[in-house]
C-alpha positions as CSV (number, residue, x, y, z in Angstrom):
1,X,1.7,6.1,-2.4
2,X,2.7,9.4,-0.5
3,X,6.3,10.5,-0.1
4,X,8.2,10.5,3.0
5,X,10.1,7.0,5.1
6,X,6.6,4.9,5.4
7,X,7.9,1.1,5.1
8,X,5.7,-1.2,6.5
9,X,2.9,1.6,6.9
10,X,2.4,2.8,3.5
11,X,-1.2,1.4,3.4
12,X,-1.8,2.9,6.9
13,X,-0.5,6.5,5.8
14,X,-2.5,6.4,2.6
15,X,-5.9,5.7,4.1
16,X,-5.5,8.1,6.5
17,X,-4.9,10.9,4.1
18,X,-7.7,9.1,1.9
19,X,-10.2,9.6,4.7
20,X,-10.1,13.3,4.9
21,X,-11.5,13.6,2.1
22,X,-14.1,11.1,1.5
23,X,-16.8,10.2,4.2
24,X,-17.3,6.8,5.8
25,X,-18.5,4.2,4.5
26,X,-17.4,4.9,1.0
27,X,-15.5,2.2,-1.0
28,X,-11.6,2.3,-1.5
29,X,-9.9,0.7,-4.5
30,X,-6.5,-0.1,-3.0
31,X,-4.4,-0.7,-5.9
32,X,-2.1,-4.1,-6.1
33,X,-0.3,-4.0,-2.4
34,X,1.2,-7.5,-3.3
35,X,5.3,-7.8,-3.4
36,X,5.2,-7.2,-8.0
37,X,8.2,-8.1,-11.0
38,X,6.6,-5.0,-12.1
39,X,3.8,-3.2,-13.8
40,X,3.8,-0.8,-11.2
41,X,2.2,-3.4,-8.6
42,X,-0.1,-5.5,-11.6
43,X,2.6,-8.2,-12.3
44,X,2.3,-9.5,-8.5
45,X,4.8,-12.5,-7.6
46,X,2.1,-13.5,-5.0
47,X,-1.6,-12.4,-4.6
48,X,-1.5,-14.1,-1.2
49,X,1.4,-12.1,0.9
50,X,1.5,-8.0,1.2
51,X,4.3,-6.4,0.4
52,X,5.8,-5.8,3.4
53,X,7.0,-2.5,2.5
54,X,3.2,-1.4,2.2
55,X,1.9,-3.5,5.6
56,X,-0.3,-6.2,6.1
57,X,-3.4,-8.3,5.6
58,X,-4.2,-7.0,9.5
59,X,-4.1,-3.6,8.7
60,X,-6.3,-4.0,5.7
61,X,-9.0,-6.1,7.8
62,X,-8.5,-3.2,10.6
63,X,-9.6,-0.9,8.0
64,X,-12.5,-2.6,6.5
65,X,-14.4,-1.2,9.9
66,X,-14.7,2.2,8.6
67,X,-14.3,1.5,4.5
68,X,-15.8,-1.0,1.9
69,X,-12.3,-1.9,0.9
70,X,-11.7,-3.1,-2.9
71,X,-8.8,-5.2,-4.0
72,X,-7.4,-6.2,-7.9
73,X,-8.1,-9.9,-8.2
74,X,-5.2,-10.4,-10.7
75,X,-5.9,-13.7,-11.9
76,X,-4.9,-13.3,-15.7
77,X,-1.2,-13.4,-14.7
78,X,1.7,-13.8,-12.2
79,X,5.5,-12.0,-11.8
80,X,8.0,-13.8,-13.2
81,X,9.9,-14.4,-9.9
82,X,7.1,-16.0,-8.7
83,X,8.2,-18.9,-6.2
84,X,5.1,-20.4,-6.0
85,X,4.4,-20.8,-10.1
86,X,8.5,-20.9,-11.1
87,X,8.9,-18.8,-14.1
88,X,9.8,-21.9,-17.3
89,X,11.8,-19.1,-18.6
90,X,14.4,-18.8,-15.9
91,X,13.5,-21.9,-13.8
92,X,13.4,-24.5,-16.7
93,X,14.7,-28.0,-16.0
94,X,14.6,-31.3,-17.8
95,X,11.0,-32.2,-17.0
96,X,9.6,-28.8,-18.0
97,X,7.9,-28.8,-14.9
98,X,5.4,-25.8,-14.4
99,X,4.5,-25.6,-17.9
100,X,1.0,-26.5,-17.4
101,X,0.7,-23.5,-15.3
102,X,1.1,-21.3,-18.1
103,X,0.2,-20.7,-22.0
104,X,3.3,-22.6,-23.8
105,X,3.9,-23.5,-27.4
106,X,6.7,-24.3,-29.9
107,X,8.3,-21.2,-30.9
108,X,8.1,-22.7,-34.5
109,X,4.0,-22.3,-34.1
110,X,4.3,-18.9,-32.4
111,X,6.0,-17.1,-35.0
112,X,3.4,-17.9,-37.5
113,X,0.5,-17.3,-35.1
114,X,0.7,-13.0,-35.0
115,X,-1.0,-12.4,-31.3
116,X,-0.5,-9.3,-30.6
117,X,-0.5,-7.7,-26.6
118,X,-2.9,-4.5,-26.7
119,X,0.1,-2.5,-25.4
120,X,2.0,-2.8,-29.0
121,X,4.0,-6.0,-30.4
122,X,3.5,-9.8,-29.9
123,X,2.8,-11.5,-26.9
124,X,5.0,-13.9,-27.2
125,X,8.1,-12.0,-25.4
126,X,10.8,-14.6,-24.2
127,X,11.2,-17.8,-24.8
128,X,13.4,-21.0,-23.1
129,X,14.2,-24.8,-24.9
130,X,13.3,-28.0,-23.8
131,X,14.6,-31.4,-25.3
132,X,16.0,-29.4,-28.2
133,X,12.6,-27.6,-28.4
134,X,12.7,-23.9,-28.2
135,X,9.3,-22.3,-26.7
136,X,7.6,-19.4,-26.0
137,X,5.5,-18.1,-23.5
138,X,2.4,-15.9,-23.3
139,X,2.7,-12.5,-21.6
140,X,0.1,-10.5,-22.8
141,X,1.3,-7.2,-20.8
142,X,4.4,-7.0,-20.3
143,X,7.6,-8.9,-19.6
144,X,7.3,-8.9,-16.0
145,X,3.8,-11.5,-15.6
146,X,3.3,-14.9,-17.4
147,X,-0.2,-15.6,-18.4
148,X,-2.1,-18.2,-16.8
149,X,-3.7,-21.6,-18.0
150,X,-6.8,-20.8,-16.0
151,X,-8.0,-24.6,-16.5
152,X,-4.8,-25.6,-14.5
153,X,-6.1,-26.9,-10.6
154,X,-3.0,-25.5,-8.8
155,X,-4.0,-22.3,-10.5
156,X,-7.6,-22.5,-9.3
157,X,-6.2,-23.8,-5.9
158,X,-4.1,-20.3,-5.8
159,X,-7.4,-18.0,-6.6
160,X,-9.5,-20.2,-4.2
161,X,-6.9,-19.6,-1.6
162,X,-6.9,-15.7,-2.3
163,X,-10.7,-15.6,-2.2
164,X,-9.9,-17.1,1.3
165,X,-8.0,-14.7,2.3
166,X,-9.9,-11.9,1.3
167,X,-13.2,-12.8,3.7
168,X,-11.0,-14.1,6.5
169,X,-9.8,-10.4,6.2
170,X,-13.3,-8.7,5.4
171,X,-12.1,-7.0,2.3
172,X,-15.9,-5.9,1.0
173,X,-15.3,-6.1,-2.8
174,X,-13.0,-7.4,-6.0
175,X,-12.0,-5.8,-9.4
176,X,-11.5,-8.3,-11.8
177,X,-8.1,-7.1,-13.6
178,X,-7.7,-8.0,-17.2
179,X,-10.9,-9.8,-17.3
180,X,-11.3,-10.2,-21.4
181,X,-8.2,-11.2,-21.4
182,X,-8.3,-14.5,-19.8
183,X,-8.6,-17.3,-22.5
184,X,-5.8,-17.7,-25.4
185,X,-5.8,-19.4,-28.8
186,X,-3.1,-19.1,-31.1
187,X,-3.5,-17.5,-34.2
188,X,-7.2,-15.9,-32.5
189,X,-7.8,-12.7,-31.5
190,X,-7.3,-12.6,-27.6
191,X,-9.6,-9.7,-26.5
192,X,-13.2,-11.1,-25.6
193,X,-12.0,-15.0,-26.8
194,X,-15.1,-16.6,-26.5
195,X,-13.8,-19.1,-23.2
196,X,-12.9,-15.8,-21.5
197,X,-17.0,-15.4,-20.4
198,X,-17.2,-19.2,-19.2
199,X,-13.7,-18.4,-17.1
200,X,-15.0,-14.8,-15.7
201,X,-18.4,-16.4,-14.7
202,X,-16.6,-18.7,-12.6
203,X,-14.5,-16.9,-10.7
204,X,-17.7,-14.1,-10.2
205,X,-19.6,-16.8,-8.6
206,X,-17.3,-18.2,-5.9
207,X,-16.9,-14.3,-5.3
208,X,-20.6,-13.7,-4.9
209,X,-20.9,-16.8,-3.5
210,X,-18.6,-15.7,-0.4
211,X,-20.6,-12.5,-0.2
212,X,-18.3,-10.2,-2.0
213,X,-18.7,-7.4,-3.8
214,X,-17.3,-7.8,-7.6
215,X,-16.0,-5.1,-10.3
216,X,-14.8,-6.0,-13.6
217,X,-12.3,-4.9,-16.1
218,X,-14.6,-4.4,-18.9
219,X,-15.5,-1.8,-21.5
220,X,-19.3,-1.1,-21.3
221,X,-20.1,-1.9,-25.0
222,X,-22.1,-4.5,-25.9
223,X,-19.3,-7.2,-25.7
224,X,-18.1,-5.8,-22.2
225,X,-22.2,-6.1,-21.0
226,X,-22.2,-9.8,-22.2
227,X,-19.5,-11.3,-19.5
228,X,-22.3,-10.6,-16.9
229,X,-26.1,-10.0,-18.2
230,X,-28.1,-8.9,-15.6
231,X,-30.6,-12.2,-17.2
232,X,-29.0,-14.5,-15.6
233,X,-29.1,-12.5,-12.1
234,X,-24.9,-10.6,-12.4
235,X,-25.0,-6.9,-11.0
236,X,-21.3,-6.1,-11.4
237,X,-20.5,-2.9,-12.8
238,X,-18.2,-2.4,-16.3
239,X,-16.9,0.3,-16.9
240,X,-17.9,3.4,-18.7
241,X,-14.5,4.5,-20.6
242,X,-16.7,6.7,-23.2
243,X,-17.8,9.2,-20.8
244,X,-14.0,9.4,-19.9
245,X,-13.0,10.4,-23.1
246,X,-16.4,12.2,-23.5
247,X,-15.9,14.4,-20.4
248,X,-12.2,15.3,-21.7
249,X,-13.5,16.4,-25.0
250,X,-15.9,18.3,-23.0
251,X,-13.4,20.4,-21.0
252,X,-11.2,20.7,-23.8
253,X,-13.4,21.9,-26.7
254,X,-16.2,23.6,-24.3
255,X,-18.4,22.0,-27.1
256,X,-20.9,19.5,-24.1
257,X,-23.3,18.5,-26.9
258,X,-21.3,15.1,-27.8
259,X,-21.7,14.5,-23.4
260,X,-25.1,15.6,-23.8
261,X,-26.1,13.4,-25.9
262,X,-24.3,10.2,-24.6
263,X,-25.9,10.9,-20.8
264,X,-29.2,11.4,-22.5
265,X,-28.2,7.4,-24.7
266,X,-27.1,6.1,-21.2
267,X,-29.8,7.3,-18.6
268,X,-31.6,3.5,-19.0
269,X,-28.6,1.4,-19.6
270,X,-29.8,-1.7,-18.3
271,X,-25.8,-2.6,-16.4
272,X,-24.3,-0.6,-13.3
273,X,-22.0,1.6,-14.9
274,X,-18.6,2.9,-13.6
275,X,-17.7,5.9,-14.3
276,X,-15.1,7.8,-13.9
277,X,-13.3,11.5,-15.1
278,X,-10.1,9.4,-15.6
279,X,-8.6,6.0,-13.6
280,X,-5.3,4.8,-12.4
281,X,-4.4,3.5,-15.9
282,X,-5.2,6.4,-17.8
283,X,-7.7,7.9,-20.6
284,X,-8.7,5.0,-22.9
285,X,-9.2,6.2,-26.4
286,X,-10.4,2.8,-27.9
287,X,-14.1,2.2,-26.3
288,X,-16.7,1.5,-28.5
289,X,-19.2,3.8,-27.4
290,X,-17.2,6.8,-28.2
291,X,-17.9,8.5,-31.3
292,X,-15.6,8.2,-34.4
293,X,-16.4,12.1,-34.8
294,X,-15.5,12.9,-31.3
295,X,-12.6,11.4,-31.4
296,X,-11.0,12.8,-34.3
297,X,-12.1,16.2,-32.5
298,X,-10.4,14.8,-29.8
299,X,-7.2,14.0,-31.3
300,X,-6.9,17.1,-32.8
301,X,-7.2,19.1,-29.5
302,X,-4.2,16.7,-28.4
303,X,-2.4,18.1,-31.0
304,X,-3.1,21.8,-30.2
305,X,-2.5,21.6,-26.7
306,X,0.5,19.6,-27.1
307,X,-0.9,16.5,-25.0
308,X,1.3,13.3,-26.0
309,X,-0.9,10.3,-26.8
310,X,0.1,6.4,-27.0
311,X,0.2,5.0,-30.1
312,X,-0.5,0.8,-29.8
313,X,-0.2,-1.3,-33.3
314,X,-0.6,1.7,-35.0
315,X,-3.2,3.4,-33.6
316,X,-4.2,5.8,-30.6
317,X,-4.3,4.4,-27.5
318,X,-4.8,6.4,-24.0
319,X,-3.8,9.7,-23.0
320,X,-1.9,9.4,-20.0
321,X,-1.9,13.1,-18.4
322,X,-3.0,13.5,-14.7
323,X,-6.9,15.0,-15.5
324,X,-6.2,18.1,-13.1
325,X,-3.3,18.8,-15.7
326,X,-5.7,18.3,-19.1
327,X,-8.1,21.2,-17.0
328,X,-4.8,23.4,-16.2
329,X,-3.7,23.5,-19.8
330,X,-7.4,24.4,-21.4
331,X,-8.2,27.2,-18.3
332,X,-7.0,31.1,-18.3
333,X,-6.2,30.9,-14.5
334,X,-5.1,28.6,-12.1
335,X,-9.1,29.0,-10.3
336,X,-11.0,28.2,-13.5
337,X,-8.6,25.0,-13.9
338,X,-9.5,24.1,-10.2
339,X,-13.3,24.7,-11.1
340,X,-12.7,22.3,-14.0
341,X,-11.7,19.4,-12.3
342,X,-14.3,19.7,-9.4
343,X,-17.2,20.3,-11.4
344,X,-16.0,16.7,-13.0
345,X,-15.5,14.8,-9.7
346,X,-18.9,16.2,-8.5
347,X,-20.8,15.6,-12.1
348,X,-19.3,11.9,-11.9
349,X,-20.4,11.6,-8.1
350,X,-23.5,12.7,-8.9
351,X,-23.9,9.2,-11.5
352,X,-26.2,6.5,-11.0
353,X,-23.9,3.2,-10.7
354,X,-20.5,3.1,-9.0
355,X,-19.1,7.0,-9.5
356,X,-14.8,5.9,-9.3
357,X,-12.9,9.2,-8.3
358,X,-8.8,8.5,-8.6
359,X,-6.9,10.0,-5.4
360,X,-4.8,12.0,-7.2
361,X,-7.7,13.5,-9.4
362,X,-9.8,14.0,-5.9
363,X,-6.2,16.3,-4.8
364,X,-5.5,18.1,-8.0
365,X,-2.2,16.5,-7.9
366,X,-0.1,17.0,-11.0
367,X,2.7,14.3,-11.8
368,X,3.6,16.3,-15.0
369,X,5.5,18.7,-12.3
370,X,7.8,16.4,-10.6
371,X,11.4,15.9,-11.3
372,X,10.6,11.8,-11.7
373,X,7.4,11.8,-13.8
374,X,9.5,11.2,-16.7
375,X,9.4,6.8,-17.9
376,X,10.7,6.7,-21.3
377,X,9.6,2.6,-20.5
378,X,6.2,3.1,-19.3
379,X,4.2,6.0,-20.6
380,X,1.6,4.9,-17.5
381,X,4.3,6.1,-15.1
382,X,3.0,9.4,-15.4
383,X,0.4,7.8,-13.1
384,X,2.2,6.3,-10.7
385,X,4.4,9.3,-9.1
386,X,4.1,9.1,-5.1
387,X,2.4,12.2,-4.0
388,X,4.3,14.4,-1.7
389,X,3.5,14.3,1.6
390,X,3.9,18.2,2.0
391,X,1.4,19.2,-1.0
392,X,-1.0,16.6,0.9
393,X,-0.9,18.4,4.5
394,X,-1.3,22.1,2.7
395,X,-3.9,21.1,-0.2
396,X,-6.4,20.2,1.5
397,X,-6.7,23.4,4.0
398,X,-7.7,25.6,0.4
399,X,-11.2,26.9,0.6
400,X,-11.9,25.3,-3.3
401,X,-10.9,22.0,-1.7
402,X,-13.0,22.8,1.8
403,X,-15.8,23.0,-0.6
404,X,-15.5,19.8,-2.3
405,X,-15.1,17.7,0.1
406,X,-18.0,19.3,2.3
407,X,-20.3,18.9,-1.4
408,X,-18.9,15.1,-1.8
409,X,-20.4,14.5,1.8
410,X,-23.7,16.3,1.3
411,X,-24.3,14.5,-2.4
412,X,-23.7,11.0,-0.4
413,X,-25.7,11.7,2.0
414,X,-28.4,13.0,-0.4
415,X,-28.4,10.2,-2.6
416,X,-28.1,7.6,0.2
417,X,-31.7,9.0,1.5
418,X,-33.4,7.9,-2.2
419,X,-34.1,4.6,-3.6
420,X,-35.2,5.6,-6.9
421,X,-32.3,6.4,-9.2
422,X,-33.9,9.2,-11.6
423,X,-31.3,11.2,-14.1
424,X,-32.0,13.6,-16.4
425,X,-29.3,15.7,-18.7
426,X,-30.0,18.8,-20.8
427,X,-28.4,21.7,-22.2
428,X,-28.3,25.4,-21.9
429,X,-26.8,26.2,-24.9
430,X,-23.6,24.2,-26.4
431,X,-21.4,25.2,-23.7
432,X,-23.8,24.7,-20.5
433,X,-24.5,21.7,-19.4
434,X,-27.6,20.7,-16.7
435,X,-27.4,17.4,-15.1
436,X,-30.2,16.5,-12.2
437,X,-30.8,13.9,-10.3
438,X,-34.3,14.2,-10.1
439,X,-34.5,11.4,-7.3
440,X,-32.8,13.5,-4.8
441,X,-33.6,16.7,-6.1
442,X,-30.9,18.0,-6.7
443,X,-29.3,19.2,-9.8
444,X,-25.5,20.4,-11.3
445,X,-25.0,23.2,-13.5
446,X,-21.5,23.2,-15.5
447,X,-20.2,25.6,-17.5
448,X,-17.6,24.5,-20.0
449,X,-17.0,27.3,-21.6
450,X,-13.6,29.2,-22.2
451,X,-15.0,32.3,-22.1
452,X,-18.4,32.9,-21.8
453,X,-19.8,33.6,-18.5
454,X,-24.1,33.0,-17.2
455,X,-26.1,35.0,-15.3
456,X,-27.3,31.8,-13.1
457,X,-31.0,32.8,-12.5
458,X,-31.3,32.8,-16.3
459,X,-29.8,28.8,-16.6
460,X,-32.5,27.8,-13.4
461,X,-35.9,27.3,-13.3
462,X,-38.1,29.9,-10.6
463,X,-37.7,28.5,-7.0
464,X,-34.7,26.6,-7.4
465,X,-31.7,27.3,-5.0
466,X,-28.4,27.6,-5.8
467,X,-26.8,25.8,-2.2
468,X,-22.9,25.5,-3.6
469,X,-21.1,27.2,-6.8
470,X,-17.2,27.1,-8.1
471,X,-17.3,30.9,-6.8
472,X,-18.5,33.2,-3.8
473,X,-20.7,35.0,-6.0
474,X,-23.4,32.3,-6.5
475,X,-25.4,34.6,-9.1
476,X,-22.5,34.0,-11.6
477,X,-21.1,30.9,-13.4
478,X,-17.4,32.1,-14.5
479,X,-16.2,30.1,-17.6
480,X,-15.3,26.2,-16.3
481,X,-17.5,26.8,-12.6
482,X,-20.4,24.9,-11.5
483,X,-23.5,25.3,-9.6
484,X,-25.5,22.9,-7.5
485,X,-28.6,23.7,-7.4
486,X,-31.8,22.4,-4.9
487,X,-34.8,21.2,-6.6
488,X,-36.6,20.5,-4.0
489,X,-39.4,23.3,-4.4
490,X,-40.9,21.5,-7.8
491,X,-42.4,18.9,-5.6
492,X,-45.3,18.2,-8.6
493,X,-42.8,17.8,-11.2
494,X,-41.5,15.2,-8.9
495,X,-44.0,13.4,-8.2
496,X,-45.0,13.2,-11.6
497,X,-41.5,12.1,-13.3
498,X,-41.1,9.4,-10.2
499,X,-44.8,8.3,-10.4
């Protein structure tokens, strides 16, 4: 959201900021615009009706001419004050009618059963009586949704009718929110339940089916890669939260030999990978893939730079700082911090797979500076401060910015002309990272030092060009700039790495 008197338009005044920076054709992740009990949009009382506050299902279909647009399909869970699935908490009558919508059991059973919501403490929140019977309902996020019984037909009715919606309106493409979340036992671990594949499958292939484009909620470790193997013919993209917390180590320590190595691990994953410097959610600091090391380097650096971090059933959770704020606070000047975050956005839009750049990130927005960033609640409200409207209209007239969205342009275009999808990752030294996408020739130099500086024709190999760098003097990488560099003049080693 942008600051400013936008009701009924907000979608409308978001894209069209959106679209100076990005160039056509590009997909847009349009976070929940759906009328919400909370959750800061993800506890929607209706995945059918836009909140009309943001605009409508027209204006998202009159957009989809010039942008592959991507909704949340939040099928884990509804608002409470939904009116089409009446909360049993508030709307409970003698029949207990709705219950079947939902995950209910005797509180008697639930307080033995130890479920706990990833976001600290049980799941089992409220609760409401029946016949003398008190119960208690599943709400795995917070108290603002009510989990769904995903075997329940009205249920399946209400996603079948959303699906609907979403072609009749040409939206191109749909996250799966929550999606190893889905199935619930009692007394069972909820993450990755075992039912949750058989549930995701299903609602995948009425998406594909329809022609859509899906995304899903999941971490890509081996468990997250199992909801859709590419054996049995998926090719939806998981998400890469590891190089998230890899990158921010990265910028942080200047130490790029942990990234290094987990590019070099990744290069033949056999799933599309999302990746990302940081999403709308946060910095995850739970994924699999990331080092035990690392991340007690990691959480020490947290600790030295003062960076809060959320604590969940005891342990660390996500780091919720905007990611141009993480750069400012490791960076002598307020250039180098610039040079930081760009040389991330461009190193991520340079990835095979689905490259996911947050708005704010692409802006260098920092929510830490405004008067309302502050939820004592909700540590994730840090993310969900509307930009102002003023910082938009001057931001993106600085010649750093200029730049980035000129390179964005050039690296779709040069990886749109390629159908082979070569990368290769190496280092300078421990503080110098080279990352080229030998398919497009084309290659990104970072340095993530704090203080050292290169003499770029000593980093590069004879005949390459350097074509963009952080600075004007393109023989120099300052501490936290980058380089992009053209490969194109080593046609043999080309033709021998693609052959």
């Amino acid at each position: 959201m942008i600051t400013g008197d936008h009701f009924g338009n907000e979608i409308n005044v978001t894209m069209e900021a959106v679209g100076k920076w990005i160039p056509d054709g590009c997909g847009i992740h349009i976070l929940p615009p759906f009328n919400s009990a909370g959750d800061y949009g993800f506890a929607p009382n209706s995945i059918l009706e836009i909140d009309r506050a943001f605009g409508t299902w027209h204006d998202l279909k009159a957009l989809s001419t010039k942008y592959k647009i991507i909704l949340d399909g939040i099928f884990n869970h509804i608002g409470v004050h939904s009116r089409i699935f009446p909360d049993p908490v508030t709307h409970n009558n003698s029949t207990g009618m709705g219950r079947d919508y939902f995950f209910v059991f005797p509180k008697a059973d639930t307080d033995q059963a130890l479920n706990l919501s990833t976001r600290g403490g049980s799941v089992f929140r409220r609760s409401f009586m029946l016949d003398d019977v008190e119960y208690s309902v599943w709400q795995t996020f917070s108290a603002a949704s009510i989990d769904f019984n995903l075997d329940n037909e009205k249920v399946q009715n209400y996603i079948n009718d959303f699906i609907n919606l979403c072609v009749s309106n040409r939206i191109w493409g749909i996250r799966l929110d929550a999606v190893a979340y889905y199935s619930k036992e009692l007394g069972v671990t909820q993450l990755h339940h075992p039912k949750a594949k058989k549930y995701a499958r299903a609602i995948a292939d009425k998406l594909i089916d329809r022609g859509m484009f899906v995304l899903a909620q999941l971490d890509s470790d081996p468990r997250g890669q199992a909801y859709f193997p590419s054996y049995m013919g998926y090719n939806i993209p998981v998400c890469d939260y590891a190089f998230t917390a890899y990158l921010l180590y990265t910028q942080l320590s200047g130490n790029a030999e942990p990234l290094e190595r987990y590019l070099v691990e990744t290069e033949k994953c056999a799933h599309m990978l999302l990746r990302s410097p940081r999403n709308h959610d946060g910095i995850l600091l739970r994924p699999k893939m990331f080092d035990v090391e690392t991340k007690k380097k990691l959480l020490q650096l947290c600790e030295l730079y003062n960076i809060p971090v959320r604590i969940s059933n005891g342990t660390p959770y996500e780091i919720n700082n905007s990611y141009p704020y993480l750069c400012k606070i490791c960076s002598a000047s307020k250039s180098e911090a610039v040079f930081r975050n760009h040389a991330s956005i461009i190193l991520t839009a340079l990835q095979n797979g689905v490259p996911y750049l947050y708005f704010p990130e692409l802006v260098g927005y920092m929510s830490e500076l405004e008067a309302d960033a502050d939820d004592e609640e909700d540590p994730r409200g840090l993310n969900r401060v509307p930009i102002d409207e003023d910082y938009l209209k001057n931001v993106i007239n600085e010649p750093a910015n200029q730049k980035l969205i000129e390179i964005l342009a050039f690296i779709t275009k040069r990886l749109g002309d390629t159908k082979l999808k070569i990368q290769k990752t190496r280092l300078i030294d421990t503080s110098c990272l080279v990352f080229e996408r030998v398919d497009a020739q084309i290659s990104l130099v970072i340095n993530f030092s704090h203080e050292k500086a290169y003499v770029l024709d000593s980093v590069i190999d004879e005949g390459d060009k350097c074509i963009y760098s952080s600075t004007d003097d393109a023989t120099m990488l300052e501490a936290g700039g980058y380089a992009i560099i053209d490969n194109r003049g080593k046609k043999n080693d080309f033709r021998k790495i693609s052959s």
